[in-house]
C-alpha positions in Angstrom: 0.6 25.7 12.1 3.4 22.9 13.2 7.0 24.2 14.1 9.0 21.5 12.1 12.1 22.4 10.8 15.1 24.4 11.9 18.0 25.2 9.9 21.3 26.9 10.3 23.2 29.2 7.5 25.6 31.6 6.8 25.4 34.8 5.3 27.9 33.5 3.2 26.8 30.5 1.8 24.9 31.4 -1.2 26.4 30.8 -4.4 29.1 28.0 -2.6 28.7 24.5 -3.4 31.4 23.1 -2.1 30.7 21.4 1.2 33.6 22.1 3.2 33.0 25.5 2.3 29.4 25.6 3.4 27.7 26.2 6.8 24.0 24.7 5.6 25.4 21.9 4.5 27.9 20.8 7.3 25.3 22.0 9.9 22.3 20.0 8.6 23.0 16.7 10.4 23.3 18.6 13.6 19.3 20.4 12.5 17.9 17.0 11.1 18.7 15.1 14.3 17.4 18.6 16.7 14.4 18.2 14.3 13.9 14.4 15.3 14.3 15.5 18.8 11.7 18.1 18.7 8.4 17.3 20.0 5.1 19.2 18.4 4.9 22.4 19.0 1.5 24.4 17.6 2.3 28.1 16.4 0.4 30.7 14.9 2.7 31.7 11.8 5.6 29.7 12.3 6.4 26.5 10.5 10.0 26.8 10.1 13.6 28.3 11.7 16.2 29.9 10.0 19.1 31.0 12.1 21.7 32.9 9.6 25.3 34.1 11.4 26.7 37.1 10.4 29.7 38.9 11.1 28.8 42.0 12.5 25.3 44.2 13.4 22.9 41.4 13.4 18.9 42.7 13.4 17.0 42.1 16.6 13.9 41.5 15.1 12.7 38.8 13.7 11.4 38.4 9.7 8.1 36.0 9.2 7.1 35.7 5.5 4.8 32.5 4.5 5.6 30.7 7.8 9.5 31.0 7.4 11.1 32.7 10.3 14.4 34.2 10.0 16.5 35.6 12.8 20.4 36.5 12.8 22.9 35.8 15.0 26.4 37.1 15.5 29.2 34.8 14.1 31.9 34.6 12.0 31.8 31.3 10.3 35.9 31.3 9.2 36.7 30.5 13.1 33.7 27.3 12.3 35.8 25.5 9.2 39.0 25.7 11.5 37.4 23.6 14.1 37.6 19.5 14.2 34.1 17.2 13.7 33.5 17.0 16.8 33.9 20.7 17.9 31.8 21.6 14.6 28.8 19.8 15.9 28.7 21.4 19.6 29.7 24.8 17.8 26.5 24.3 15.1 23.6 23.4 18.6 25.2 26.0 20.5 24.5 28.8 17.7 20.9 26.9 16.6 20.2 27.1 20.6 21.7 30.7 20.5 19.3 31.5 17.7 15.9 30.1 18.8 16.4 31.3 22.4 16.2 34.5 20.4 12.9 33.5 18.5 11.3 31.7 21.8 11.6 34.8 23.6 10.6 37.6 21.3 7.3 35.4 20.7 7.0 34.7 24.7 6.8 30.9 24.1 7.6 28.4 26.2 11.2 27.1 26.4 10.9 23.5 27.4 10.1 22.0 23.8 13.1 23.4 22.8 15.3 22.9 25.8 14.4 19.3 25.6 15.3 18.8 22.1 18.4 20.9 22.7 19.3 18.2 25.5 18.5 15.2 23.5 21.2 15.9 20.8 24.2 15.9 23.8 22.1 12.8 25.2 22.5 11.3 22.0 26.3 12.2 21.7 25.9 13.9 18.9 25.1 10.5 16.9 23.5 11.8 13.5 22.9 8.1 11.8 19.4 6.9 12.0 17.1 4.6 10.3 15.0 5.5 7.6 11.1 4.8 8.6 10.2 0.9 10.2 12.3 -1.9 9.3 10.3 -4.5 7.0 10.3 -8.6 6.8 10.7 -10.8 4.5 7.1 -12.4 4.0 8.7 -16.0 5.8 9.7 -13.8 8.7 13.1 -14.5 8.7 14.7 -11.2 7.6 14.5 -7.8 8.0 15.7 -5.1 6.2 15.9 -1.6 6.9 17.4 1.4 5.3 20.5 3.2 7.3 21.1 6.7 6.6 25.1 7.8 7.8 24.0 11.5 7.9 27.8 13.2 8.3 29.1 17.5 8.3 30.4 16.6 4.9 28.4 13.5 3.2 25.2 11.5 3.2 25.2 7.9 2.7 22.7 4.9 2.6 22.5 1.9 3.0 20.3 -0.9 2.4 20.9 -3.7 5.4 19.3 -7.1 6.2 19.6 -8.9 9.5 18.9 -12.2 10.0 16.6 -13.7 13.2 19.4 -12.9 15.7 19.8 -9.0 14.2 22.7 -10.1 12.9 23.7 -8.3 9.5 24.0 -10.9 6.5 24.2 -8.2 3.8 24.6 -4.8 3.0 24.4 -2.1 -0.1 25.6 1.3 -0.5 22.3 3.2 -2.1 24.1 6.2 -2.5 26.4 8.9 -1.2 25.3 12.4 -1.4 25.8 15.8 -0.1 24.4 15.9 3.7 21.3 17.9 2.4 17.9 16.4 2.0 17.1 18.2 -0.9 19.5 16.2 -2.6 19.4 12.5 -0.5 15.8 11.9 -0.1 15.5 11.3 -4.0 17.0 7.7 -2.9 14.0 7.0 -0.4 11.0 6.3 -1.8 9.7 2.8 -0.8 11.2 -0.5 1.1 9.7 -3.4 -0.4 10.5 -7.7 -0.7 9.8 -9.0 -3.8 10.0 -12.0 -2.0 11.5 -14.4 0.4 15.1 -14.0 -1.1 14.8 -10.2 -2.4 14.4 -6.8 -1.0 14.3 -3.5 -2.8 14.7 0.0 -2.2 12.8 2.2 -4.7 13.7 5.8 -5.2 11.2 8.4 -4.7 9.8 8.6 -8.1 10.0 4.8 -8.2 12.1 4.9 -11.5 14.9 3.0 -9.9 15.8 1.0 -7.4 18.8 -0.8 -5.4 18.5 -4.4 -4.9 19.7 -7.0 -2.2 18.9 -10.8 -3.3 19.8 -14.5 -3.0 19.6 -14.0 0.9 19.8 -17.8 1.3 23.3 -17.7 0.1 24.3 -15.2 3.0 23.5 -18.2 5.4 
């Protein structure tokens, strides 16, 4: 089994939609880009993370059910929402970190993988916008587009971009804005395709829809 994915919540986020109000959702930039930082890492019954803060007494153990591992840590998420961006994101890998440490040691695995990943997310400055699978060009080879997702505590957007020869950006589309979860975003991201020389399109993932970027020429 591949260790993946590694979420934080909060006892008190079922039932809560609202984002500002919601642990797992402002926290899941902060996982997604710890998840791209994570190298493989081969487990016996372990497939995925779940570190849930509570406010008091949390259990030692750990629970496995169908590759899900949860563990608890103690923390009282009102003292999290008082905090600004920037201390929310070193608050959310300094309680994932506090977590795992937890599960890394109770199964006796090695730290590094996770040490490294834990690293790479300061490295990266806490940057949580990235770019959705390979850039594609135009069949003439004279732009490229590629799909920018602005992965925020509070909101998800994306953006359809092309660049001309030089990189520079001639033209760019909102896709959509959603709620920092994947669950809800990656309905957008289904395939990057040109039409042709003048036309790029984003299909969604049931490629019902898509968002559009054409007349290039006219950029120029």
């Amino acid at each position: 089994m591949m260790l993946k994915h590694f979420l934080l919540y909060s006892v008190d986020d079922e039932g809560i939609a609202e984002v500002d109000k919601n642990l797992s959702f402002q926290s899941r930039c902060i996982t997604s880009l710890y998840e791209r930082c994570f190298s493989k890492f081969h487990t016996t019954e372990i497939k995925q993370i779940n570190i849930f803060c509570v406010k008091e007494n949390p259990k030692p153990n750990l629970t496995i059910i169908d590759g899900f591992c949860d563990q608890e840590i103690l923390y009282d998420v009102v003292e999290f929402f008082k905090l600004d961006d920037q201390e929310k994101k070193e608050v959310i890998l300094d309680k994932l970190k506090q977590g795992i440490d937890k599960v890394v040691k109770l199964n006796n695995w090695e730290s590094t993988p996770f040490d490294d990943a834990y690293n790479c997310v300061k490295e990266a400055g806490y940057k949580t916008n990235y770019v959705w699978k390979k850039p594609k060009s135009s069949p003439n080879r004279n732009y490229k587009a590629e799909v920018i997702i602005k992965h925020s505590l509070f909101l998800c957007e994306i953006y359809l971009i092309v660049k001309d020869k030089n990189r520079q950006e001639i033209a760019k589309k909102l896709v959509a804005s959603e709620k920092p979860d994947e669950l809800l975003f990656r309905r957008h991201l289904g395939e990057l395709k040109w039409l042709s020389n003048n036309e790029v399109v984003l299909f969604n993932s049931s490629k019902t829809n898509y968002v559009s970027v054409q007349k290039l020429n006219e950029y120029q």
